[in-house]
Every structure is written in structure tokens, then in C-alpha cells.
C-alpha positions as CSV (number, residue, x, y, z in Angstrom):
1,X,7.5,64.6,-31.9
2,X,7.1,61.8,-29.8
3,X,8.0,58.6,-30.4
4,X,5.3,55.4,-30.0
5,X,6.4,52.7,-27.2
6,X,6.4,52.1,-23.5
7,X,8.9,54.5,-20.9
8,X,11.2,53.3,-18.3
9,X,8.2,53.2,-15.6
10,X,6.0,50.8,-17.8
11,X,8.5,48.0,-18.5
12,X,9.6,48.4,-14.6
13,X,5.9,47.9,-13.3
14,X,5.2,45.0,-15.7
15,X,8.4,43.2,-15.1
16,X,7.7,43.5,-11.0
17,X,4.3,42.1,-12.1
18,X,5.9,39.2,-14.0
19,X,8.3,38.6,-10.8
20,X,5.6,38.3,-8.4
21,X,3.2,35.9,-10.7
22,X,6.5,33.7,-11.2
23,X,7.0,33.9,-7.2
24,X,3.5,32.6,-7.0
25,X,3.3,30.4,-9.7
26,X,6.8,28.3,-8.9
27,X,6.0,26.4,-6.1
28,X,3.3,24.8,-7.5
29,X,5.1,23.8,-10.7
30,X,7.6,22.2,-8.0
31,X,4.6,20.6,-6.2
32,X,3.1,19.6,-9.4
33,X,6.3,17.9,-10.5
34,X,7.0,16.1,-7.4
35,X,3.8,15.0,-7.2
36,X,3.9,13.4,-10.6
37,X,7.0,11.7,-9.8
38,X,5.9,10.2,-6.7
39,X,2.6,8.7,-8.7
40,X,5.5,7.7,-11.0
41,X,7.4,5.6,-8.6
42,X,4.1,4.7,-7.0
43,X,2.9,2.4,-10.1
44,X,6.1,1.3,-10.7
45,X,6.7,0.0,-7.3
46,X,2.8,-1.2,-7.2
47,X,3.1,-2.6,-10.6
48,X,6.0,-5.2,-9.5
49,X,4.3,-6.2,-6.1
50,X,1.3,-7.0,-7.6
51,X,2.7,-9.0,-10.3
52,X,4.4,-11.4,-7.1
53,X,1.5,-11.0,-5.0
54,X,-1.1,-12.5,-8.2
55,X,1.8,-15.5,-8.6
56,X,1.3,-16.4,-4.9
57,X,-2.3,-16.4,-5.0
58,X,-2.6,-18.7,-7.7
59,X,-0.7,-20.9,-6.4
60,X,-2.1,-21.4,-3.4
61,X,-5.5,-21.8,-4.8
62,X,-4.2,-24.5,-7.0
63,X,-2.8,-26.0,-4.2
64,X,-3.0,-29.6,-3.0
65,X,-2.2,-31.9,0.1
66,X,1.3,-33.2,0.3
67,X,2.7,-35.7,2.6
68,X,6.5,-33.1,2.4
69,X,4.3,-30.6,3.8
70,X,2.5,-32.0,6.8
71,X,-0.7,-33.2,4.9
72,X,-1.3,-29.6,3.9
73,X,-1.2,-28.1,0.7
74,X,0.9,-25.2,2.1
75,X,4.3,-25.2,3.9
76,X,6.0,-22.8,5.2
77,X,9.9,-23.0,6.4
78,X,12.0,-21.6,8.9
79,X,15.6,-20.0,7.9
80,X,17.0,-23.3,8.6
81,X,14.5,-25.4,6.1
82,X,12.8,-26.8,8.8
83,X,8.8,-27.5,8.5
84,X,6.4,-24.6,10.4
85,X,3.8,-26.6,11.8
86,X,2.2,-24.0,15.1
87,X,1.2,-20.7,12.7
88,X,4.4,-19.0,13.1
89,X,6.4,-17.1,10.8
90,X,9.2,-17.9,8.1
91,X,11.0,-16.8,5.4
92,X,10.3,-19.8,2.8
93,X,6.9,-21.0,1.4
94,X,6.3,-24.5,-0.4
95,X,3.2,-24.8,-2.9
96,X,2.1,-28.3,-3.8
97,X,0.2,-28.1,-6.7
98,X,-0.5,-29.4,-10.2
99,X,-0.2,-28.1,-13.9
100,X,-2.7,-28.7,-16.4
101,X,-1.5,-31.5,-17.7
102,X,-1.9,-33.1,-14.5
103,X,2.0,-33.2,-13.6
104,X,3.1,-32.4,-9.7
105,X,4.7,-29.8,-8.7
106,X,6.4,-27.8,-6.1
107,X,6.8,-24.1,-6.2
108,X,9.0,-22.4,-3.7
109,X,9.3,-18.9,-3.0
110,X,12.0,-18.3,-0.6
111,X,14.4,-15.1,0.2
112,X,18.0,-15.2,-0.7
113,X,20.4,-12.2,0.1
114,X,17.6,-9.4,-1.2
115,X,16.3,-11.5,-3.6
116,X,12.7,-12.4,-3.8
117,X,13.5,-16.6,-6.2
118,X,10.7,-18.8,-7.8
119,X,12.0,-22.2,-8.2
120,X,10.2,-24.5,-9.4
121,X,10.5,-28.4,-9.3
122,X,8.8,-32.0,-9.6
123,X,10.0,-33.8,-6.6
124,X,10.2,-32.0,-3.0
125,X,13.7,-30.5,-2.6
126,X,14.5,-27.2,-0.7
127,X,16.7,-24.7,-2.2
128,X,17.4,-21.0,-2.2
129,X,18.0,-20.8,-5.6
130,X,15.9,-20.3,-8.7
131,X,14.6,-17.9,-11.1
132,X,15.1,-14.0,-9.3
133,X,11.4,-12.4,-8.9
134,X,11.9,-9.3,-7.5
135,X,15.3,-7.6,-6.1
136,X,15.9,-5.3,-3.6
137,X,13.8,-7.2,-1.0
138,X,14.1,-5.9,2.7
139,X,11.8,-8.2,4.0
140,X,9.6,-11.4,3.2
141,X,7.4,-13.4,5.9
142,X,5.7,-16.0,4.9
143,X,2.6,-17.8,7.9
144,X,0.0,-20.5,6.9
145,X,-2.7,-21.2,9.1
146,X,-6.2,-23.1,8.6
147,X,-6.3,-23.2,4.6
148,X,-4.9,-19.3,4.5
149,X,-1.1,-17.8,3.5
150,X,-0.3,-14.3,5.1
151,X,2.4,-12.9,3.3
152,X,4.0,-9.8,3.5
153,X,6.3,-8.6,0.8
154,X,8.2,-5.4,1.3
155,X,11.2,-3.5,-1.0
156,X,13.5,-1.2,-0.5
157,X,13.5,1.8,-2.2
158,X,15.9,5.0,-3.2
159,X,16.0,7.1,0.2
160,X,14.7,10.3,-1.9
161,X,11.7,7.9,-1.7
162,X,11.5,6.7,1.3
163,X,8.3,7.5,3.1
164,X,6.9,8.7,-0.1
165,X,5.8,5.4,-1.9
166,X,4.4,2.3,-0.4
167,X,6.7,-0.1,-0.8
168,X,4.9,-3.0,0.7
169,X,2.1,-5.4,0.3
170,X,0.5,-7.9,2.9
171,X,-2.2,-10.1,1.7
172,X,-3.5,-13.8,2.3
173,X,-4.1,-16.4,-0.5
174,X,-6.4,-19.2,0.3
175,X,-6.4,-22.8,-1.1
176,X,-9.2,-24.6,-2.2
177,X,-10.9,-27.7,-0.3
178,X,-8.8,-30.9,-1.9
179,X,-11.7,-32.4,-4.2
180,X,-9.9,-35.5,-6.4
């Protein structure tokens, strides 16, 4: 009598079948994973810049004329906290502008041992403290010309990522004609 089931040969052929679809198939799970973590970091990574990048903006379009920066609404500083006036690059930016209210201000974004600081006062006084934006920072430049602000913002990240992920952002913010 012989007994139901699958022989020796059977369970061999379908386990060699099973190896070689695994073979096949495992790469691309590893693809697919790695893929989803680099979208991962991606947004993360996008998520802060963008947050800095929409702070800047709105202040310079806020902006207003100060006698501290020149006449212009803008100023950008040199490492030594002196006043940028021929379009070249620094590592500070000073943003005259007002609140709602009506009140003055001065906004500073400057770069202080990796840190990315906001500080954020009513009379014109230069500082690299402040409230910490963003860490990690490899680089910040700062360059105000003709009513515009190029800025260029970039991060470090873990080396696994490195030259997987952008990790910086260069834009422009633009201030408004003074109307008063």
C-alpha cells in the first residue's frame, strides 16, 4: 500500500524553487528598504530647512530701512561684525522690521560653532547668541544686493547619508519697497 504525500525528489525541487525566487526577490526588498529610508531622511532633512528658509523669507519681506544697516532694510555682516556694503558674502544677517503692533525690531540670524541662532531684539546690538534654529550646520552664507537676500543654508548629515539626501537649500527673499 502506499502511503499519500510528496518523496524525497519533490520537496528537493520545490525547495531549489523557493531558493532561487528568494535569490531573486532579496535584492529588491533591500532596494526597497533603502529606498524608503532615504525618502525618510529626505523629508526629515527637507522638513527642517524649509521651516528656516520660510522664517528668513518673511522677514525680509517685512523688512524696513534702518539707519544700523546702511539705509537698507537688510544687513549683512562679516565674521568680525562689520557692515557688508559691496554684495559680498557673510556669515550674519540683520532684519529691520516691525511687528504688528507696530514695535521695531531687529532679527539676526547669525552662525555660531554649528549652530544656526535667531535672536531677536528692539535696539540694534550684534550678538552670536540667541534662541538655537537648527544644529549641525556646516555652512551658512548670507549676500544682500538690490532689495534681494541669497542665502544658502547647508547641514551636515550622518556619513551613511552623505551623498544620499540633499542637505542644502539656497534661495533669495526679497523685501518690499518701504511704503510709510
Amino acid at each position: 500500500m502506499r502511503k499519500s504525500g510528496f518523496s524525497l525528489i519533490e520537496i528537493l525541487i520545490v525547495i531549489g524553487i523557493m531558493g532561487i525566487i528568494m535569490l531573486i526577490i532579496s535584492p529588491m526588498i533591500g532596494t526597497f528598504v533603502e529606498v524608503q529610508d532615504r525618502f525618510y531622511n529626505q523629508s526629515r532633512v527637507d522638513s527642517r530647512l524649509n521651516e528656516i528658509v520660510d522664517f528668513i523669507k518673511r522677514d525680509v519681506r517685512n523688512s524696513k530701512s534702518s539707519s544700523y544697516l546702511g539705509g537698507k532694510p537688510v544687513g549683512v555682516f562679516d565674521k568680525s561684525g562689520n557692515l557688508i556694503t559691496d554684495g559680498s558674502v557673510g556669515k550674519k544677517v540683520v532684519i529691520y522690521t516691525k511687528t504688528l503692533d507696530g514695535d521695531k525690531k531687529y532679527v539676526q540670524y547669525t552662525l555660531n560653532k554649528k549652530e544656526l541662532k535667531l535672536k531677536i531684539t528692539e535696539n540694534f546690538i550684534l550678538s552670536n547668541g540667541g534662541t538655537t534654529l537648527l544644529t549641525n550646520v556646516a555652512d551658512v552664507e548670507f549676500k544682500y544686493k538690490d532689495k534681494i537676500l541669497l542665502f544658502y543654508i547647508k547641514i551636515d548629515v550622518p556619513d551613511r547619508l552623505e551623498g544620499k539626501v540633499r542637505n542644502e537649500v539656497r534661495d533669495i527673499g526679497i523685501s518690499k519697497a518701504n511704503i510709510e
